[in-house]
C-alpha positions as CSV (number, residue, x, y, z in Angstrom):
1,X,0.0,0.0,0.0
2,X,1.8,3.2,-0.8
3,X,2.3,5.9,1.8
4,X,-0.2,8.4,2.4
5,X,2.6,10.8,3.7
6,X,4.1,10.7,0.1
7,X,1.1,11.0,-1.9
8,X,-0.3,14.4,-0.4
9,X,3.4,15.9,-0.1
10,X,3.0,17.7,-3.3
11,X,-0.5,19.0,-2.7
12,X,0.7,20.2,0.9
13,X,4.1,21.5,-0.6
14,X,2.0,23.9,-2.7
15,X,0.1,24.9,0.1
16,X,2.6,25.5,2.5
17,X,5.6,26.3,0.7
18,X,5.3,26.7,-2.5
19,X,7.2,23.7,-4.0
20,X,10.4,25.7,-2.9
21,X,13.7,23.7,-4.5
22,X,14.6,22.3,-1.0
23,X,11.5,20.2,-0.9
24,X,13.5,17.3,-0.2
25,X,14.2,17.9,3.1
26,X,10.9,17.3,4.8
27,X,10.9,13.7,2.7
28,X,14.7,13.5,3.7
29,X,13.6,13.6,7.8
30,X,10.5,11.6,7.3
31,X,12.4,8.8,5.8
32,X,15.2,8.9,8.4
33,X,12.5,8.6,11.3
34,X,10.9,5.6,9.1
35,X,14.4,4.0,9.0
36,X,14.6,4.5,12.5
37,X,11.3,2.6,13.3
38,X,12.0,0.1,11.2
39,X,15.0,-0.9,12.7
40,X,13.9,-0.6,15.7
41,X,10.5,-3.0,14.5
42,X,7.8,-0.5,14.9
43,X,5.8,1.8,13.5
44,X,6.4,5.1,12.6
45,X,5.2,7.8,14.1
46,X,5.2,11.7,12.5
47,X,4.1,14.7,15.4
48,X,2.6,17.8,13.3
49,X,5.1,20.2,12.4
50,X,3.7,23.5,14.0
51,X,4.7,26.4,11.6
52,X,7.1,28.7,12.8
53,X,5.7,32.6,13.8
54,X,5.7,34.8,11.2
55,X,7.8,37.8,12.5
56,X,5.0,40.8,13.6
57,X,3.4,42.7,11.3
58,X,4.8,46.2,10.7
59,X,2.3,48.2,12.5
60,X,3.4,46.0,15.3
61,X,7.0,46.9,14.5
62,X,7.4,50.4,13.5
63,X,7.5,52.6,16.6
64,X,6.3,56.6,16.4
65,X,9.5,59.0,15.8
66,X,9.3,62.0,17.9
67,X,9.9,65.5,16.1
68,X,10.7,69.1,17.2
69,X,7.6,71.0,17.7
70,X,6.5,73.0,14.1
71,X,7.5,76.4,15.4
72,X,11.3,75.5,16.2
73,X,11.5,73.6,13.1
74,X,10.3,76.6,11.1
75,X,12.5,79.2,13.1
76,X,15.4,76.9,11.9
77,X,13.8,76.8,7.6
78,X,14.5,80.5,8.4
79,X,17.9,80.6,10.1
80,X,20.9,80.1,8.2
81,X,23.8,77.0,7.5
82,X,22.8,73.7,6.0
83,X,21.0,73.1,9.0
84,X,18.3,75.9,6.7
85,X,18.1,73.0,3.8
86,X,18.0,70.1,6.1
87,X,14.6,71.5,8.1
88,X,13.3,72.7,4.5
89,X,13.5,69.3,2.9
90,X,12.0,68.3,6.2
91,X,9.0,70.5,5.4
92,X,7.9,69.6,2.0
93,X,5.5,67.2,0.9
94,X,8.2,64.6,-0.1
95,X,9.8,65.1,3.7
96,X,6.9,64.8,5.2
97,X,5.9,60.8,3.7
98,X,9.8,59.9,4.6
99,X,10.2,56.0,4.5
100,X,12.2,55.0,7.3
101,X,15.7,54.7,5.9
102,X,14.9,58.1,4.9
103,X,14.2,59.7,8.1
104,X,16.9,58.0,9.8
105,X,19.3,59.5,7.0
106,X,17.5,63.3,7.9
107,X,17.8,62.7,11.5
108,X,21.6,61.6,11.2
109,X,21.8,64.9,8.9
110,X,20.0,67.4,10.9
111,X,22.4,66.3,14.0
112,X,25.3,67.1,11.6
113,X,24.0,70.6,10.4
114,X,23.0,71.8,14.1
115,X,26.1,71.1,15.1
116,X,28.1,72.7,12.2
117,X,26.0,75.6,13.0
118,X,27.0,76.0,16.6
119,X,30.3,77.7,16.5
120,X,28.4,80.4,14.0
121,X,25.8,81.0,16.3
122,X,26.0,84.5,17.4
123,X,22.1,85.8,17.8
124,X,20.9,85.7,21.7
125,X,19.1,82.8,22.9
126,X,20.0,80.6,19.0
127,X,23.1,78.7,21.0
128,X,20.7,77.3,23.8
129,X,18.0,76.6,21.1
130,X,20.4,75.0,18.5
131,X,21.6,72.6,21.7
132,X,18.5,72.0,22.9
133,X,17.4,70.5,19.1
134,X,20.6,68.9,19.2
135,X,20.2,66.5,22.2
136,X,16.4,66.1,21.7
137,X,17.5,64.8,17.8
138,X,20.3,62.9,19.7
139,X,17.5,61.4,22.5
140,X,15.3,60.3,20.0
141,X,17.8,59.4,17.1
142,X,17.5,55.2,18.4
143,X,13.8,55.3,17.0
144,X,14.7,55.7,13.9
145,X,17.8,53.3,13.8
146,X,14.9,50.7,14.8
147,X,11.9,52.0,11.8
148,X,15.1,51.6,9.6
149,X,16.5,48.6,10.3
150,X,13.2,46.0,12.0
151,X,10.7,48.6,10.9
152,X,11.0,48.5,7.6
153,X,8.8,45.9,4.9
154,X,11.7,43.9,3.8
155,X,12.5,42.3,6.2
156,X,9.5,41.0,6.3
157,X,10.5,39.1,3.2
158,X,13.7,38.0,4.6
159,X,11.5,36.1,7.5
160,X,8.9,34.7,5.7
161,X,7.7,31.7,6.2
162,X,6.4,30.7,2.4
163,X,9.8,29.3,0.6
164,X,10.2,26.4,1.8
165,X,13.3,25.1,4.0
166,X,17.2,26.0,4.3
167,X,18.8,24.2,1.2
168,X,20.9,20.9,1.9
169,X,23.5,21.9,-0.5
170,X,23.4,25.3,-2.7
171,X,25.2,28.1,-3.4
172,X,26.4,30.0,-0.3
173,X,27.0,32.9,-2.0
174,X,23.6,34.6,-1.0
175,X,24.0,33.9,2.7
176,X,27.3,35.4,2.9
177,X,25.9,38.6,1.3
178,X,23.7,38.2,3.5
179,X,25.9,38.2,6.6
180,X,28.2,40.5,5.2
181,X,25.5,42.8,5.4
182,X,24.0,42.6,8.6
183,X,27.9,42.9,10.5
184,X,28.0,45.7,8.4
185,X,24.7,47.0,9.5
186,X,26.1,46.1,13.1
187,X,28.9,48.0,12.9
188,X,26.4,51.1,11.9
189,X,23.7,50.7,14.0
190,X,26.4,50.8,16.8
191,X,27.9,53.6,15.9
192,X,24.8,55.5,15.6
193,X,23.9,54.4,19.0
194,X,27.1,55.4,20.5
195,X,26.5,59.2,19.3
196,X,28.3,59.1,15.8
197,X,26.0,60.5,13.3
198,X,28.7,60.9,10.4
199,X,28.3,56.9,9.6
200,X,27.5,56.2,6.2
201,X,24.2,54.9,5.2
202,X,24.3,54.9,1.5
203,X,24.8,51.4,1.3
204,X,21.7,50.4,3.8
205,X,19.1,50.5,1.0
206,X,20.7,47.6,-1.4
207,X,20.9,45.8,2.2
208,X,17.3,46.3,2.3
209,X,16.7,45.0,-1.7
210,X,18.8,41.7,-0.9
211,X,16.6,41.4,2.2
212,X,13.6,41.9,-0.2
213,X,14.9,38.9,-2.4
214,X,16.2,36.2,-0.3
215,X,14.2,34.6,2.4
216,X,17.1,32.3,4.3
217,X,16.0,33.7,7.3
218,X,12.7,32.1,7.0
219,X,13.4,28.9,5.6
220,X,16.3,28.5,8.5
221,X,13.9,28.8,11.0
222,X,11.5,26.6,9.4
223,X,14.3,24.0,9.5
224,X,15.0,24.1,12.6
225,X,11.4,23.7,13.6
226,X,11.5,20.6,11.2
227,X,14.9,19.0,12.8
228,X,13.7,19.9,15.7
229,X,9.7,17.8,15.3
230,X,11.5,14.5,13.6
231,X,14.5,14.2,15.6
232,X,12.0,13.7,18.8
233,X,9.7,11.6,16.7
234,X,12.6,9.3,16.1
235,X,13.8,9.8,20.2
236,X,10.9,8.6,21.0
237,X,10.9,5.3,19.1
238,X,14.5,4.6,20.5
239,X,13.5,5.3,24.2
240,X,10.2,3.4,23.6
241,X,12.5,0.5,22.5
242,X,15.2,1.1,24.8
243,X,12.8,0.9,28.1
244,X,11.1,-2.5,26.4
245,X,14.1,-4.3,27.3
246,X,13.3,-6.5,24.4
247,X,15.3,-4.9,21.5
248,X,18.7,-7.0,22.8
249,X,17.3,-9.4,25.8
250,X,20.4,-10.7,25.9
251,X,23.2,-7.8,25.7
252,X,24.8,-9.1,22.7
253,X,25.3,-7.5,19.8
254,X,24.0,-10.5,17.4
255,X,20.8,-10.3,18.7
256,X,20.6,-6.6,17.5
257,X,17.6,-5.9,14.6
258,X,19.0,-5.8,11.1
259,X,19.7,-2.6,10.0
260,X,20.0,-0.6,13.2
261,X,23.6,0.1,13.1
262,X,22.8,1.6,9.3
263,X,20.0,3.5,10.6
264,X,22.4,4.9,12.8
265,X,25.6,5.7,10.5
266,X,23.9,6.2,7.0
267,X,20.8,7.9,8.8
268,X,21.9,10.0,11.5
269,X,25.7,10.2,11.3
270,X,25.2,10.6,7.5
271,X,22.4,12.5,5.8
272,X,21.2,13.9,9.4
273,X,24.3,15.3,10.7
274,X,25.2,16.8,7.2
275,X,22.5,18.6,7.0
276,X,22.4,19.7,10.9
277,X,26.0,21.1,10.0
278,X,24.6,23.5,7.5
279,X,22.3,24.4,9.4
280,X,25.0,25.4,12.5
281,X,26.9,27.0,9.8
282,X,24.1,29.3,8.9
283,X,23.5,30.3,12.6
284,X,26.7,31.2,12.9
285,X,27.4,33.1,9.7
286,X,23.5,34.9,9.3
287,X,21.4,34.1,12.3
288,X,23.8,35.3,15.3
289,X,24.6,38.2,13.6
290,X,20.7,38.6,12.9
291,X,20.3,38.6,16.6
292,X,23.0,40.9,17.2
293,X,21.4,43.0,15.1
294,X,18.2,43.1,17.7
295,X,20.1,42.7,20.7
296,X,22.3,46.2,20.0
297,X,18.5,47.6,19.9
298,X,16.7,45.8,22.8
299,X,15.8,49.1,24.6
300,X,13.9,49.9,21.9
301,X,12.2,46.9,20.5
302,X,8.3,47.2,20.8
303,X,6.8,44.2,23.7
304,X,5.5,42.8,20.0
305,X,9.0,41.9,18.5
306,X,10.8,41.1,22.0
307,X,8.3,38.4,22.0
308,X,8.9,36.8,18.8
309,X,12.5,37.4,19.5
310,X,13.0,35.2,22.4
311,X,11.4,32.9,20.9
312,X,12.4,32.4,17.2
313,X,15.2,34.6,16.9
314,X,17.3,34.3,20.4
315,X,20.2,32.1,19.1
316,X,21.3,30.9,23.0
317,X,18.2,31.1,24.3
318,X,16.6,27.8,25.8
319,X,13.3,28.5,24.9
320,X,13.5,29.2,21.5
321,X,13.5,27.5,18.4
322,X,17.7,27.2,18.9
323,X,17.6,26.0,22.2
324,X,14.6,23.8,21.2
325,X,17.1,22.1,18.2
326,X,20.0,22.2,21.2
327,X,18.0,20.2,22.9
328,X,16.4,17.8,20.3
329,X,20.4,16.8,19.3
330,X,21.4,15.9,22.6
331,X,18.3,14.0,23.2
332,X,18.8,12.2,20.2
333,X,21.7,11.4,20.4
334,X,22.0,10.1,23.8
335,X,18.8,7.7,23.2
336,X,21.1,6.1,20.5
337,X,23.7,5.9,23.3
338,X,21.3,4.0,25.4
339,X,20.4,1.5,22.8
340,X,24.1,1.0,21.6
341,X,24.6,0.4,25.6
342,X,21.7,-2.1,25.4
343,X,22.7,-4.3,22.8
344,X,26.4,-4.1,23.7
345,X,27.3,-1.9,20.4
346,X,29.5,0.9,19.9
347,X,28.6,3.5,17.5
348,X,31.7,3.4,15.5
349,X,31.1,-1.1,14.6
């Protein structure tokens, strides 16, 4: 009788995923828990695969960005220095519908011009004006690192759920773009934090265009969710059989099942762990950096994001979808343990 699993894959691949390239995967884990069971002599068992948050929507993210009252910033239109151009951009239509990246760029560049204008300030009361813009700009300046960075709709994209899983074997090229990008972005959003509003943003939009085009963010966390669900499907057959005391009654390892010690080394030492190293690799190269890239901001992440945070994006965190795969590993792997133990096996026979 064929398997049901297998014959509504591609109707639930198009559902879920979109019939993304990496489709194999999913099949891949199923077929290593059904190698598993039989080895073992039972039946497999396959636990719903809970889909992975879907980072919040952007009204959720985007936080408001305090301004100077009208009046001050029409005194300055009026004033003098570039600080005269900067508020006037401000003021027109087109400044007033900034997109984030935008008004971090004008907030960065009125900072700049208000305090290029300082040492020229000669008219009573300007000085203590021009300072008092100055550190309200500075006070406020975090918002928009936040609306340009997590607030904006790419990275939306980059998180999505819809395309499928993290690749078994493709081109890394896009990742380390990727990654190169975001310590870059670091680097920046530091910077900015730490008071230095010269740093360079012109490259922060064609961050925000490769953001718009790949999605490895999503389909990382969508495998670990999946490593995560089958590697304790197949725990749980070992430690079922394991606790039987049946699987070796007598401690010796001729009386072990056929094909457990393959299950073992062509199913999880081979095509498991393979795959589990490119996943490690991409935490390490995109999704710690990712994190960094919240954590440098965690004062001002909205209750909204800090939640999803902890628990999809928090790369040492127990309770997320890291610690989650932490976990499911060394589960996993010590269950084998106990069964090798049982039938007086070692892993490497």
């Amino acid at each position: 009788m064929p398997d049901i699993r297998k014959l509504i894959a591609p109707f639930l691949c198009i559902y879920l995923t979109g019939c993304a390239p990496d489709s194999d995967v999913p099949e891949m884990m199923d077929d290593y828990v059904a190698q598993v069971a039989e080895a073992l002599e039972l039946s497999p068992e396959f636990s719903e695969i809970r889909p992975v948050a879907q980072i919040p929507r952007r009204r959720d993210r985007v936080l408001e960005m305090p301004d100077l009252d009208m009046g001050m910033l029409d005194f300055f239109s009026l004033y003098g220095c570039e600080l005269q151009y900067v508020v006037g951009e401000r003021n027109s239509i087109m400044g007033k519908v900034m997109q984030p990246l935008n008004r971090l760029r004008y907030e960065a560049r009125f900072i700049r011009a208000a305090e290029d204008c300082l040492p020229k300030t000669e008219r009573e009361g300007m000085k203590e004006t021009l300072e008092e813009a100055i550190e309200s700009k500075a006070e406020t300046l975090h918002v928009a690192v936040w609306n340009a960075t997590w607030g904006v709709e790419e990275v939306e994209r980059l998180f999505t759920r819809s395309e499928g899983y993290y690749p078994g074997e493709s081109d890394e090229t896009p990742v380390a773009a990727l990654a190169a990008d975001v310590e870059r972005l670091n680097r920046t959003v530091a910077g900015l934090l730490g008071g230095n509003s010269d740093e360079s943003l012109d490259y922060i939009g064609e961050v925000h265009q490769r953001w718009q085009a790949e999605h490895r963010a999503g389909q990382l966390m969508n495998s670990v969710r999946l490593l995560t669900t089958r590697l304790d499907d197949a725990s749980s057959l070992l430690a079922a059989r394991a606790e039987s005391a049946t699987l070796c009654p007598s401690g010796e390892p001729e009386d072990a099942p056929a094909g457990l010690l393959n299950a073992y080394a062509d199913g999880f030492e081979g095509r498991v762990k393979s795959y589990l190293a490119g996943i490690g690799q991409a935490r390490k190269t995109l999704a710690k950096p990712l994190d960094k890239l919240a954590i440098l901001q965690a004062d001002t992440m909205p209750d909204a994001f800090r939640d999803w945070y902890g628990e999809n994006l928090d790369t040492d965190g127990a309770r997320s979808l890291w610690g989650q795969l932490d976990q499911a590993v060394e589960t996993h792997t010590r269950q084998w343990q106990q069964v090798f133990d049982q039938c007086g096996l070692s892993p490497q026979a």
